[in-house]
BALUMNU-316654 format. One record per residue (C-alpha): x, y, z. Coordinates in steps of 0.05 Angstrom, whole numbers, plus 5000, padded with zeros to 4 digits. Example, Ala and Ser with C-alpha at 12.3 -4.5 7.8 and 13.67 -1.06 7.14 Angstrom:
BEGIN
524649105156527349795143
END
This chain:
BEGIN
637973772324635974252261643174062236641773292246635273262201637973632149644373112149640572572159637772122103630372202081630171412088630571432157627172072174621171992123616272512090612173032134605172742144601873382134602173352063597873992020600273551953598772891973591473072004589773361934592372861893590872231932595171801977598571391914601172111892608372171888607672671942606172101991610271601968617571402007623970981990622970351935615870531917618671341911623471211866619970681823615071181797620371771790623371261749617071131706614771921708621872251693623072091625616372471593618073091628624373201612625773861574625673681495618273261508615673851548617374371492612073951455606774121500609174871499603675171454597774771469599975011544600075721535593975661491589375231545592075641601590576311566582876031549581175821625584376541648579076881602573776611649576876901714574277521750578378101748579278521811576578071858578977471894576576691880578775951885582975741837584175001857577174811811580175131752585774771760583874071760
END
């Protein structure tokens, strides 16, 4: 059985309701999305993120992600899902 869904196309077997991805970023996320409709918007998202256009964002990254850790507590656990978004 194990063997079979692993062989077995994702067309016919679908996506895992249970979905962390999709019930953060909304149903119309590409988490959620199947077949036609799947590959539609990997078509329209794929060519901004490929390597040479992310290299772009590289410094403005490391710079926005080194400001928002400056906030965080040290030595104690919180959420990090707000600071996130």
């Amino acid at each position: 059985l194990v063997k079979d869904l692993f062989s077995t196309s994702r067309d016919l077997v679908g996506r895992p309701q249970n979905n962390l991805g999709g019930d953060v970023l909304g149903p119309g996320s590409i988490f959620n999305l199947e077949g036609d409709e799947l590959l539609a918007r990997r078509k329209l998202l794929l060519p901004p993120f490929n390597g040479k256009n992310m290299r772009a964002y590289e410094d403005i990254t490391e710079q926005e992600v080194i400001r928002e850790m400056q906030s965080w507590p040290e030595g104690v656990e919180f959420e990090t899902l707000e600071p996130m978004m």
